[in-house]
mmCIF file of the N, C-alpha and C atoms, coordinates in Angstrom:
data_MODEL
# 
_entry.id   MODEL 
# 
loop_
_atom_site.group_PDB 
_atom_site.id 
_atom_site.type_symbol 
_atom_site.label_atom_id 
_atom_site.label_alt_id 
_atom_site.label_comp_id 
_atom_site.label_asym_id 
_atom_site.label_entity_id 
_atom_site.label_seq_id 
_atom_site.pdbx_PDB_ins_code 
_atom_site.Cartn_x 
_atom_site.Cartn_y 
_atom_site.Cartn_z 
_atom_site.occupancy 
_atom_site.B_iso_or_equiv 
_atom_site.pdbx_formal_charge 
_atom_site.auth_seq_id 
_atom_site.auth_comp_id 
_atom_site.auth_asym_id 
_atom_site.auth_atom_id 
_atom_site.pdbx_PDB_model_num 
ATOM 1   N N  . UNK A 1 1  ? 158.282 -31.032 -172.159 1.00 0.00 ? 1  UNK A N  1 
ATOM 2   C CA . UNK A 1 1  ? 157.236 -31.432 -173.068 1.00 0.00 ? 1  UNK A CA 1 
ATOM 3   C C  . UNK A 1 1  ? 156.081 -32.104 -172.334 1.00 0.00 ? 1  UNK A C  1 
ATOM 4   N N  . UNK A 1 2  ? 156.221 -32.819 -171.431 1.00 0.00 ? 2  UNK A N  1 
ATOM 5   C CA . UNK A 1 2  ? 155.273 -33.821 -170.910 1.00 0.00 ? 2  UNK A CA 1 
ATOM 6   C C  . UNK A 1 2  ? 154.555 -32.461 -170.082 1.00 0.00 ? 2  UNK A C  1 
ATOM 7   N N  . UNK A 1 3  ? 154.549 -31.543 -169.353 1.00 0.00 ? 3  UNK A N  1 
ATOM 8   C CA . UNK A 1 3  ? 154.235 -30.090 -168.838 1.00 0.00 ? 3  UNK A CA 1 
ATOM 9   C C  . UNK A 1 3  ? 152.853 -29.815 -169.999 1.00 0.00 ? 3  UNK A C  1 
ATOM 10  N N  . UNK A 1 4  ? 153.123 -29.315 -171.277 1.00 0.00 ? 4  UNK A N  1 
ATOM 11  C CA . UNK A 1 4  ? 152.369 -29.131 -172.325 1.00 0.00 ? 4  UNK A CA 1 
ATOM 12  C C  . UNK A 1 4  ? 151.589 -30.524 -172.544 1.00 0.00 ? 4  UNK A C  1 
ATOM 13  N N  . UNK A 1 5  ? 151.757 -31.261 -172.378 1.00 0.00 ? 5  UNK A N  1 
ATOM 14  C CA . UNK A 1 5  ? 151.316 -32.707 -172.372 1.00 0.00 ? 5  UNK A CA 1 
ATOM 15  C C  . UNK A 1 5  ? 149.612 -32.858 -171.164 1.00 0.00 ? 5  UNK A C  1 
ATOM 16  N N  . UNK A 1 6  ? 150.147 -32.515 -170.288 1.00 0.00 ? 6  UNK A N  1 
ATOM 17  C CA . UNK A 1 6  ? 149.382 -32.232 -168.767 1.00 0.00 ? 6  UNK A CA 1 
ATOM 18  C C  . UNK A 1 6  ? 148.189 -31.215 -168.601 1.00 0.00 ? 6  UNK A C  1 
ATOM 19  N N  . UNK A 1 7  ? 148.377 -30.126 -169.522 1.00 0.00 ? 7  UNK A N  1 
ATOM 20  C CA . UNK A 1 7  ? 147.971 -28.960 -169.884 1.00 0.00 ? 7  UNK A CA 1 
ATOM 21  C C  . UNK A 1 7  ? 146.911 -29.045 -170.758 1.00 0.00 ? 7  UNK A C  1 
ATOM 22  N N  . UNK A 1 8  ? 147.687 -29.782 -172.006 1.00 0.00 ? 8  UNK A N  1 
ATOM 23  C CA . UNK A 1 8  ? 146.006 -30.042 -173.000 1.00 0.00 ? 8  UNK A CA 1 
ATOM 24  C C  . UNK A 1 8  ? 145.588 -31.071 -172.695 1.00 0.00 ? 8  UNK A C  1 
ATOM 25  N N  . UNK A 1 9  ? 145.994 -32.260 -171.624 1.00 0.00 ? 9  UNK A N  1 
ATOM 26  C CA . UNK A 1 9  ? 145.030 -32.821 -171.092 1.00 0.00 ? 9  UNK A CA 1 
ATOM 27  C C  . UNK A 1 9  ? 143.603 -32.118 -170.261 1.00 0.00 ? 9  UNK A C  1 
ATOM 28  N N  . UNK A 1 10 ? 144.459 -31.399 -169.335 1.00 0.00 ? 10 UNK A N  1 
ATOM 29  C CA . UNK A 1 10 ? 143.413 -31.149 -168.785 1.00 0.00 ? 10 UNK A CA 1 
ATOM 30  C C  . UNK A 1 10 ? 142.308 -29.834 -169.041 1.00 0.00 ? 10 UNK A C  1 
ATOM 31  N N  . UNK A 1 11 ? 143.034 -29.005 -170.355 1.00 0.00 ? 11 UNK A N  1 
ATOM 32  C CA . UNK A 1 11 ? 141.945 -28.062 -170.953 1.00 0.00 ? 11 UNK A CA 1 
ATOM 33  C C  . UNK A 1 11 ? 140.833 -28.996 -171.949 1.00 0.00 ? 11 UNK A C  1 
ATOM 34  N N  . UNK A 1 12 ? 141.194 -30.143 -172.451 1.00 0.00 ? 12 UNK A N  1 
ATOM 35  C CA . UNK A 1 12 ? 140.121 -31.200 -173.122 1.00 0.00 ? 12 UNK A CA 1 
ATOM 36  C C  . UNK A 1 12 ? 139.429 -31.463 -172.149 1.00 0.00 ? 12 UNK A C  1 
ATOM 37  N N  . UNK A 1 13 ? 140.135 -32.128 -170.984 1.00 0.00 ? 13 UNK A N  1 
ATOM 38  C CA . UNK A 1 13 ? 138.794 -32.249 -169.751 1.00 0.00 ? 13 UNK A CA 1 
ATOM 39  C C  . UNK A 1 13 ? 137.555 -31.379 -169.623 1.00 0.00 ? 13 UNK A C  1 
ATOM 40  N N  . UNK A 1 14 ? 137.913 -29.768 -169.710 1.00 0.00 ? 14 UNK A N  1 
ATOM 41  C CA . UNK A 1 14 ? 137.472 -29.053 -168.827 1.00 0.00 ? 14 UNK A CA 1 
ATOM 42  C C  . UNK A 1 14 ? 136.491 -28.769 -170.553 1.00 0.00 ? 14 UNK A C  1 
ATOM 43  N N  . UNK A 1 15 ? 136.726 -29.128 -171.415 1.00 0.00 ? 15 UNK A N  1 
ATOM 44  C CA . UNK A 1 15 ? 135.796 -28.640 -172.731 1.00 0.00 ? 15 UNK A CA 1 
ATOM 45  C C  . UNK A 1 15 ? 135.015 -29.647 -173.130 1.00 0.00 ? 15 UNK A C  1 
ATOM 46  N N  . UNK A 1 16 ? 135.009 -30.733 -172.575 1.00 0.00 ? 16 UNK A N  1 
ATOM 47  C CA . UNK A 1 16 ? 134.451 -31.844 -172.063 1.00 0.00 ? 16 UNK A CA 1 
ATOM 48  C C  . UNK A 1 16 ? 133.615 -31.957 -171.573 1.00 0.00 ? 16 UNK A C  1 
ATOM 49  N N  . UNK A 1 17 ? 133.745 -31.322 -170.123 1.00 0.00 ? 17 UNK A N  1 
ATOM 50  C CA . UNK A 1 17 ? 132.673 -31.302 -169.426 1.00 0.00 ? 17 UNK A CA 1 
ATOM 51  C C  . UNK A 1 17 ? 131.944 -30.001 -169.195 1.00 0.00 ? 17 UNK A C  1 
ATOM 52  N N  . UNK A 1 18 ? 132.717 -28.877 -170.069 1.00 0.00 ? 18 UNK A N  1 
ATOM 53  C CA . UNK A 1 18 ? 131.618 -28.003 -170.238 1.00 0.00 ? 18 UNK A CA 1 
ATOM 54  C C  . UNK A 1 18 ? 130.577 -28.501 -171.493 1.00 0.00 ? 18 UNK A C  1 
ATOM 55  N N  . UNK A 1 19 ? 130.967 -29.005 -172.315 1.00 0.00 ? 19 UNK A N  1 
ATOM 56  C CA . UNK A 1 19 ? 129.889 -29.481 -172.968 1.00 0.00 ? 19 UNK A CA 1 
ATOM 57  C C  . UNK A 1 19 ? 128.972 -30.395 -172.432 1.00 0.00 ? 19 UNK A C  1 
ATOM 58  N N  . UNK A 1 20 ? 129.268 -31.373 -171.595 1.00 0.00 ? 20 UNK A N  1 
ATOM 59  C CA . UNK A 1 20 ? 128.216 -32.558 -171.051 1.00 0.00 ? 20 UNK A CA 1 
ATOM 60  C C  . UNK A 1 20 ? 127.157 -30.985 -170.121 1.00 0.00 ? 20 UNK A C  1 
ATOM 61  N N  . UNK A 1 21 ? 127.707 -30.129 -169.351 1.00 0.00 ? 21 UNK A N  1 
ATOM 62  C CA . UNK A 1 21 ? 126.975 -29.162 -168.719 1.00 0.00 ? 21 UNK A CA 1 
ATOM 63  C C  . UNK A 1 21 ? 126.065 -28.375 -169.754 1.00 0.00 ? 21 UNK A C  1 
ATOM 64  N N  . UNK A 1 22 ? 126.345 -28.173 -170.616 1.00 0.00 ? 22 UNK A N  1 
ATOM 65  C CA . UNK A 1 22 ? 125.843 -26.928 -172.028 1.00 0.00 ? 22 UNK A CA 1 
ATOM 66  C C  . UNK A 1 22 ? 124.485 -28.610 -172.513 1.00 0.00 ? 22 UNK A C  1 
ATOM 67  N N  . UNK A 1 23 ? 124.762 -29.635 -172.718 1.00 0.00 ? 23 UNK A N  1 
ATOM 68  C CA . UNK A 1 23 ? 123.609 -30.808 -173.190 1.00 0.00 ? 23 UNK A CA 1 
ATOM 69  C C  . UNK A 1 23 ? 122.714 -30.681 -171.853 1.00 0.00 ? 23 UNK A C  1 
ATOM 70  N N  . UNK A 1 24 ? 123.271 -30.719 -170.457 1.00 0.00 ? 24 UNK A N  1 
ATOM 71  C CA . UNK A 1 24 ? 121.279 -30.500 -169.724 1.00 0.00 ? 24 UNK A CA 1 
ATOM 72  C C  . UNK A 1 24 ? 121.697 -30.036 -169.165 1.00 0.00 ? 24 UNK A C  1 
ATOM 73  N N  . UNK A 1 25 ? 122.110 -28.664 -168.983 1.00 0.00 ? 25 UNK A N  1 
ATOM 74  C CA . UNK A 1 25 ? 121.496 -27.567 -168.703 1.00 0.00 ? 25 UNK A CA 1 
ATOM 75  C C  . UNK A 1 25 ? 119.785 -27.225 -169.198 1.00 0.00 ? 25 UNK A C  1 
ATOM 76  N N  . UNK A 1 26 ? 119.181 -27.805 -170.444 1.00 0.00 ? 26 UNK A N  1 
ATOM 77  C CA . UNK A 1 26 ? 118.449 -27.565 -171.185 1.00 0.00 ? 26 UNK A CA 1 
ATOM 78  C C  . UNK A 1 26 ? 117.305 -28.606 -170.211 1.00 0.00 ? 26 UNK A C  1 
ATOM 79  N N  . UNK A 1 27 ? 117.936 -29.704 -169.506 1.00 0.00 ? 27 UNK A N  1 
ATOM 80  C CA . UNK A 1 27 ? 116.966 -30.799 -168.613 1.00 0.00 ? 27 UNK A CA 1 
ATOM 81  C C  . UNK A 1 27 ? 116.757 -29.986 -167.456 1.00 0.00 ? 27 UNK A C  1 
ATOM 82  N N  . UNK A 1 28 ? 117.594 -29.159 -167.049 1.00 0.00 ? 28 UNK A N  1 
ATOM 83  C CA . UNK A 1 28 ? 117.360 -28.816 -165.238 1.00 0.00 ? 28 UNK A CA 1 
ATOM 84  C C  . UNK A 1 28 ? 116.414 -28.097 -165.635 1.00 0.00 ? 28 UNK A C  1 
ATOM 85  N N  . UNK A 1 29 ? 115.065 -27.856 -165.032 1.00 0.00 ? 29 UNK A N  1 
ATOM 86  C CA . UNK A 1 29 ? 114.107 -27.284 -164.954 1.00 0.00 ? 29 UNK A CA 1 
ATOM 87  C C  . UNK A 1 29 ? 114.289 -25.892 -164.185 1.00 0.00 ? 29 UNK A C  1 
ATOM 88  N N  . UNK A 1 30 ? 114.041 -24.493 -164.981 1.00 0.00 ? 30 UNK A N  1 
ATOM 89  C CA . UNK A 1 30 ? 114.041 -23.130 -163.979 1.00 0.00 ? 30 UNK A CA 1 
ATOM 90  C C  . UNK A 1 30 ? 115.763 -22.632 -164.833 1.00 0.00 ? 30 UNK A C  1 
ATOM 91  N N  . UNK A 1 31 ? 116.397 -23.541 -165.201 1.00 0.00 ? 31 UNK A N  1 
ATOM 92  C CA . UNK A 1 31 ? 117.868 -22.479 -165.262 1.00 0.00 ? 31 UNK A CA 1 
ATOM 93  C C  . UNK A 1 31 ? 117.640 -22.058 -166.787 1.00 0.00 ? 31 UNK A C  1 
ATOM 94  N N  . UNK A 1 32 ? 118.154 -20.717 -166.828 1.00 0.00 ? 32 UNK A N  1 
ATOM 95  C CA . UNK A 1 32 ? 117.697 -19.622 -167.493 1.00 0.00 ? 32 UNK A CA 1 
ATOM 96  C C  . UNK A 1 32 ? 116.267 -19.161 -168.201 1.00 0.00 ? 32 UNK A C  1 
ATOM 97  N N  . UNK A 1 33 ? 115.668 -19.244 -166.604 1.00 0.00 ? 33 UNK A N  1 
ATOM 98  C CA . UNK A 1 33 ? 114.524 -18.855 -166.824 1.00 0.00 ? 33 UNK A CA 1 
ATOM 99  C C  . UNK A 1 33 ? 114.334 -18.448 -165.625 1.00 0.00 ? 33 UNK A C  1 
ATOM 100 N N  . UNK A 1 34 ? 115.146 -17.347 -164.756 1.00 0.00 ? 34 UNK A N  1 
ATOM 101 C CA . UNK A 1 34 ? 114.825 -17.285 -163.438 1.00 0.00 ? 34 UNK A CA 1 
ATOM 102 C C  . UNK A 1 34 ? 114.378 -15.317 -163.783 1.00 0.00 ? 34 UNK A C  1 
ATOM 103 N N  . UNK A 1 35 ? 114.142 -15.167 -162.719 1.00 0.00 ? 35 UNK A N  1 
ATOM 104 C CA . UNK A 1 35 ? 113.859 -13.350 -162.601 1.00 0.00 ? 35 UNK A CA 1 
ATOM 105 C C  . UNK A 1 35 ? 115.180 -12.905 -162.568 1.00 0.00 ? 35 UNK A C  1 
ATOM 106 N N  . UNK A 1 36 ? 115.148 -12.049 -163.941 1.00 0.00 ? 36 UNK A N  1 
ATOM 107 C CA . UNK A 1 36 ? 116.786 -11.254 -163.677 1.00 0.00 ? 36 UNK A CA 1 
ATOM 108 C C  . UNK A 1 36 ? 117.033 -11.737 -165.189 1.00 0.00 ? 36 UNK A C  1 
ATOM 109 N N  . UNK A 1 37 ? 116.918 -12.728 -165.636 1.00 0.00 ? 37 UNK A N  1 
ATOM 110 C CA . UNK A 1 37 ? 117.255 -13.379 -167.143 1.00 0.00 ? 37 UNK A CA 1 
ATOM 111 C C  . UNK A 1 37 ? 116.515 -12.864 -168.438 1.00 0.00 ? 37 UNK A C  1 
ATOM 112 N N  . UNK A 1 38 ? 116.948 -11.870 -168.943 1.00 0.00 ? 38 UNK A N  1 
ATOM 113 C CA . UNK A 1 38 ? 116.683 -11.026 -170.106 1.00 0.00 ? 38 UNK A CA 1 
ATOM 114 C C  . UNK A 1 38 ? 116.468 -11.974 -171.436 1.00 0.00 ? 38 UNK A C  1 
ATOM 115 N N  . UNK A 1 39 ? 115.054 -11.569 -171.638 1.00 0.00 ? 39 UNK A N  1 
ATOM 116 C CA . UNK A 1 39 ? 114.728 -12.346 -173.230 1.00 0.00 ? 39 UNK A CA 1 
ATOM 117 C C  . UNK A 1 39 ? 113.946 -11.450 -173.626 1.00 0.00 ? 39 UNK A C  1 
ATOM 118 N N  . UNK A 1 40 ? 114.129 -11.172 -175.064 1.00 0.00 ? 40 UNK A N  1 
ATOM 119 C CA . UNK A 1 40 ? 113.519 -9.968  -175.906 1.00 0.00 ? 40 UNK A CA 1 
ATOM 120 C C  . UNK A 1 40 ? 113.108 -10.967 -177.119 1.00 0.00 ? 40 UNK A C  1 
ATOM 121 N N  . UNK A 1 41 ? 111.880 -11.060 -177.601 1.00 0.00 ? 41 UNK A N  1 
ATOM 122 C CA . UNK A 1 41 ? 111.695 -12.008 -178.801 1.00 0.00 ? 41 UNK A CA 1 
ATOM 123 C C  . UNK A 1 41 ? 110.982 -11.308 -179.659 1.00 0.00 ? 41 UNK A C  1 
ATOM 124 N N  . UNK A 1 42 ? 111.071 -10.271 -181.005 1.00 0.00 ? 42 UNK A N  1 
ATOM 125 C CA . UNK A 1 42 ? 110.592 -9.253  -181.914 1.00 0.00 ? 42 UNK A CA 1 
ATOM 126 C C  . UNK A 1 42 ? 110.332 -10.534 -183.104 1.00 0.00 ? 42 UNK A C  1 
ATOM 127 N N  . UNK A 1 43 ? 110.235 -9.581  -184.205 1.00 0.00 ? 43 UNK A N  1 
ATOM 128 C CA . UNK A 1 43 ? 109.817 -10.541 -185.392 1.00 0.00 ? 43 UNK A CA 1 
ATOM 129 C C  . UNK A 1 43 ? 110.870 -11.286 -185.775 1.00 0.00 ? 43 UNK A C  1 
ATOM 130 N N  . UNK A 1 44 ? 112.019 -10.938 -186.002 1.00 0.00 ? 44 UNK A N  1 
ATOM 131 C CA . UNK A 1 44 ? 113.328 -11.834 -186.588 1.00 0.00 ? 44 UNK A CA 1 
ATOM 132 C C  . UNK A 1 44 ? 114.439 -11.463 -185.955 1.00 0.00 ? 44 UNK A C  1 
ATOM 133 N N  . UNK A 1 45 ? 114.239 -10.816 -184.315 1.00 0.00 ? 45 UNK A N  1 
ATOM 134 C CA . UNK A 1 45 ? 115.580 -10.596 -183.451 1.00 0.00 ? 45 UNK A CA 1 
ATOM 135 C C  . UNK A 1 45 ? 115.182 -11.463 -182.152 1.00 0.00 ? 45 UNK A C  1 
ATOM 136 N N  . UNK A 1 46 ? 116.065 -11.822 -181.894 1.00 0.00 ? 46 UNK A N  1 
ATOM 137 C CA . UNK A 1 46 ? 115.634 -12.214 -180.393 1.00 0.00 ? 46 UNK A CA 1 
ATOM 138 C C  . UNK A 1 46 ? 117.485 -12.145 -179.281 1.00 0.00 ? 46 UNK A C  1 
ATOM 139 N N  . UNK A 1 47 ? 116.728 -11.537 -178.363 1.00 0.00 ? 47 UNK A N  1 
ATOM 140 C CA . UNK A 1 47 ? 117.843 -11.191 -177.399 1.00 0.00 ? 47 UNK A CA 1 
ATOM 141 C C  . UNK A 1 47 ? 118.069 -11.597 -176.295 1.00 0.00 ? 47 UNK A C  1 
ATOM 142 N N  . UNK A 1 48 ? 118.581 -12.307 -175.670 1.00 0.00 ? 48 UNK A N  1 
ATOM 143 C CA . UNK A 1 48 ? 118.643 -13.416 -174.386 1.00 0.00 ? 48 UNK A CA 1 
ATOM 144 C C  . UNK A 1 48 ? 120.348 -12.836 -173.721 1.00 0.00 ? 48 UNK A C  1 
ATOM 145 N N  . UNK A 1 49 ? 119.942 -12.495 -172.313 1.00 0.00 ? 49 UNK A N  1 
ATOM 146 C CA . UNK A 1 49 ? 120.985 -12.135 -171.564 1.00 0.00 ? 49 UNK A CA 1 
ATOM 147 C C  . UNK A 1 49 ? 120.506 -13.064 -170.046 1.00 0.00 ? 49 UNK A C  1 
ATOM 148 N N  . UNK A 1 50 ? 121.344 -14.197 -169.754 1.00 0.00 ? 50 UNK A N  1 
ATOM 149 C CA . UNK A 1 50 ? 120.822 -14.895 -168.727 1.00 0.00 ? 50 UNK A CA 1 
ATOM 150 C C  . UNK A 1 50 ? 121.502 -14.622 -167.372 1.00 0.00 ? 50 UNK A C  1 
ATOM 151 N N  . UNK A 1 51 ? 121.324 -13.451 -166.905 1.00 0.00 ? 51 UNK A N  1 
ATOM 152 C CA . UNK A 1 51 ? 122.042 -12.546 -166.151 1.00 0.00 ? 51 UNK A CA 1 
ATOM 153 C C  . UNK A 1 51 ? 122.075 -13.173 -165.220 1.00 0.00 ? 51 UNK A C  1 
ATOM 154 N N  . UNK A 1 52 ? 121.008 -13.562 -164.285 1.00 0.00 ? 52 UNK A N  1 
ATOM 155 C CA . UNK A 1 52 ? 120.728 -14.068 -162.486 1.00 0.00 ? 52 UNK A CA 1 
ATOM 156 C C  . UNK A 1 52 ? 121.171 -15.687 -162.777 1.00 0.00 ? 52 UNK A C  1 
ATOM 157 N N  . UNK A 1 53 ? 121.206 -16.327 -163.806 1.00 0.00 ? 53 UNK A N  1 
ATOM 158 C CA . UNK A 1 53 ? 121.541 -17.280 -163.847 1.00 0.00 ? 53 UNK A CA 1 
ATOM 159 C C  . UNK A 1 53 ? 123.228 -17.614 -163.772 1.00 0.00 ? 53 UNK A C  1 
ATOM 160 N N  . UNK A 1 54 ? 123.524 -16.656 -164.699 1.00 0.00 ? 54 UNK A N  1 
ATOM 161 C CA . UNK A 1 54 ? 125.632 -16.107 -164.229 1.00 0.00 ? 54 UNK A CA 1 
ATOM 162 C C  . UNK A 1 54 ? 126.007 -16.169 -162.740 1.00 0.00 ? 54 UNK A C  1 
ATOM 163 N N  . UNK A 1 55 ? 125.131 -15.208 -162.413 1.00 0.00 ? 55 UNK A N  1 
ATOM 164 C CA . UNK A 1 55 ? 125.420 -14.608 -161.061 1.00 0.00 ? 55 UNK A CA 1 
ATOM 165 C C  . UNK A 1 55 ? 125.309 -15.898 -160.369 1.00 0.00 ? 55 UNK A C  1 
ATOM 166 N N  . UNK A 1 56 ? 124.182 -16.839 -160.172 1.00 0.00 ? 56 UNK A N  1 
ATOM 167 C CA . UNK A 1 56 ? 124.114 -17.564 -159.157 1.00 0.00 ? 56 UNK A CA 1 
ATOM 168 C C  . UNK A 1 56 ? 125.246 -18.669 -160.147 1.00 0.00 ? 56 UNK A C  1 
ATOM 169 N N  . UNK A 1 57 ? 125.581 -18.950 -160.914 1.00 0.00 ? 57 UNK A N  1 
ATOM 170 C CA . UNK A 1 57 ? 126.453 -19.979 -161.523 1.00 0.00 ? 57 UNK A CA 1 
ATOM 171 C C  . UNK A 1 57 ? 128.312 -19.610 -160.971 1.00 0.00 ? 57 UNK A C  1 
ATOM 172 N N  . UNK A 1 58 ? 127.962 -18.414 -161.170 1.00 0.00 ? 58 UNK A N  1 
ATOM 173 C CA . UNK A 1 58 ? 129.558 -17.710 -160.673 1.00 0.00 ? 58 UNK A CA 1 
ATOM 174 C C  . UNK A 1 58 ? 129.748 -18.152 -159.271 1.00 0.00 ? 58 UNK A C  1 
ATOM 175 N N  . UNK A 1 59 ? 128.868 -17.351 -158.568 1.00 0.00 ? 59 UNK A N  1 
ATOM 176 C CA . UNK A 1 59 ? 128.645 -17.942 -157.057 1.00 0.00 ? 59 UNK A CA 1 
ATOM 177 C C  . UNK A 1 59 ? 129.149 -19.230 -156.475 1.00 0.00 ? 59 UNK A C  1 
ATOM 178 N N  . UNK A 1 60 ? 128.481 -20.335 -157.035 1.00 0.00 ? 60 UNK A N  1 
ATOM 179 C CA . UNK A 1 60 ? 128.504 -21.420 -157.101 1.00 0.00 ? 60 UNK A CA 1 
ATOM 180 C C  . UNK A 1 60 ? 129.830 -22.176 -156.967 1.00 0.00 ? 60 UNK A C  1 
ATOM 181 N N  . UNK A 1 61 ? 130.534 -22.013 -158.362 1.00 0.00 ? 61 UNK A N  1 
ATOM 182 C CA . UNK A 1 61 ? 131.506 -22.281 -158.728 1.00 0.00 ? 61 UNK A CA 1 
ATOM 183 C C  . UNK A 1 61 ? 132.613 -21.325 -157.773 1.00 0.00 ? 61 UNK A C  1 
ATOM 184 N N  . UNK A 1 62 ? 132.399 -20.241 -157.422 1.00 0.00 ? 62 UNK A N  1 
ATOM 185 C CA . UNK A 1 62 ? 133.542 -19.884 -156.730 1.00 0.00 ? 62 UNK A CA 1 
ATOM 186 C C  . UNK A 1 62 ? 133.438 -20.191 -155.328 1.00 0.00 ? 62 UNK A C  1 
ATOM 187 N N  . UNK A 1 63 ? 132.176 -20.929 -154.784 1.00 0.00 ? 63 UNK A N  1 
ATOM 188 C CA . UNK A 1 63 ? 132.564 -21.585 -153.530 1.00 0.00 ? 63 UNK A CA 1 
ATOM 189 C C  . UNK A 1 63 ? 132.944 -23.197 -153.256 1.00 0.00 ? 63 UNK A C  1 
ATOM 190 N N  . UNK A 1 64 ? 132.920 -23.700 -155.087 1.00 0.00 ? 64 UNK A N  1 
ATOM 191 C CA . UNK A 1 64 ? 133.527 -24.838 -154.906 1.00 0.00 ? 64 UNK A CA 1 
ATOM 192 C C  . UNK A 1 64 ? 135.147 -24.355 -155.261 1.00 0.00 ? 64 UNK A C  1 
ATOM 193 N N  . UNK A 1 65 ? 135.478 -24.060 -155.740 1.00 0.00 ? 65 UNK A N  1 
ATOM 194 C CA . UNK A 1 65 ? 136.774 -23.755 -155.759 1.00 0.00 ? 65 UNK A CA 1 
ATOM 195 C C  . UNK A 1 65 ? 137.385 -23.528 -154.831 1.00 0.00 ? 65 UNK A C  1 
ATOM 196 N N  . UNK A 1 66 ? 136.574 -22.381 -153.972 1.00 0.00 ? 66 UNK A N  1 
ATOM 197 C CA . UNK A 1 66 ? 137.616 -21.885 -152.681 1.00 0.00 ? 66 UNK A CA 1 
ATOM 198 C C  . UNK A 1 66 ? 137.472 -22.999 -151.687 1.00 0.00 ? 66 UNK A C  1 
ATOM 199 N N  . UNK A 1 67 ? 136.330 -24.278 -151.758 1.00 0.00 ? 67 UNK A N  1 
ATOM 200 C CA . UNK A 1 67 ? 136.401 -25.398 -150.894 1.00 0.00 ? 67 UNK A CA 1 
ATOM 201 C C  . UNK A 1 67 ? 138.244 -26.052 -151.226 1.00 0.00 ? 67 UNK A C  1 
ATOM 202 N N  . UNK A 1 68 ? 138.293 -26.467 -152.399 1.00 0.00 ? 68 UNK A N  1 
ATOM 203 C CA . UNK A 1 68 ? 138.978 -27.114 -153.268 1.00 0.00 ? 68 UNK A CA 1 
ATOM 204 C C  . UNK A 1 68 ? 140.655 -26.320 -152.540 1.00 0.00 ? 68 UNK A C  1 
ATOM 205 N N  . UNK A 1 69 ? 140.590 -24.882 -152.603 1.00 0.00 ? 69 UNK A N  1 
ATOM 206 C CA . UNK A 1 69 ? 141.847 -24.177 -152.537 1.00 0.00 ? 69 UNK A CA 1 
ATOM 207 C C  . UNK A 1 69 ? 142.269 -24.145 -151.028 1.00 0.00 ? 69 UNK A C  1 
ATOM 208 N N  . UNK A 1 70 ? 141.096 -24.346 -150.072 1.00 0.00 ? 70 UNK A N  1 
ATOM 209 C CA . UNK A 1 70 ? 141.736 -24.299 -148.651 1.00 0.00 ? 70 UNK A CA 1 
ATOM 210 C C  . UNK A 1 70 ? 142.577 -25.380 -148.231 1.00 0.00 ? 70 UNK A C  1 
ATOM 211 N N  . UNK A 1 71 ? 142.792 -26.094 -148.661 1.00 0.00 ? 71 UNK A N  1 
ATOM 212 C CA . UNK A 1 71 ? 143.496 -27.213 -148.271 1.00 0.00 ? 71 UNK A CA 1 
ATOM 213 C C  . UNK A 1 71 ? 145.433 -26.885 -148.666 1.00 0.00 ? 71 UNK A C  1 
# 
């Protein structure tokens, strides 16, 4: 039990601080708004694909991880 205990601790963490990331993201100046980031704005559709911003976010994150995993 304490296993399951450990587990939704640390998936609350991680929904946690994806939210504190999702509140300024909106402050960092340039992110999703780089070349590569798809926005379509018509009369009552609008379409946003923040593609180059993934890519370099994926990036990112998978070279802190693999810092994190060499050990």
């Amino acid at each position: 039990m304490t296993d399951l205990a450990k587990i939704l601790i640390v998936v609350g963490a991680m929904i946690i601080s994806m939210g504190l990331v999702l509140l300024l993201v909106g402050k960092i100046p340039g992110v999703g708004k780089l070349p590569g980031d798809f926005f379509v704005k018509k009369d009552n559709f609008i379409f946003y694909v923040p593609l180059t911003t993934c890519i370099i976010l994926s990036l990112l994150l998978s070279f802190i991880l693999w810092i994190f995993n060499r050990r």
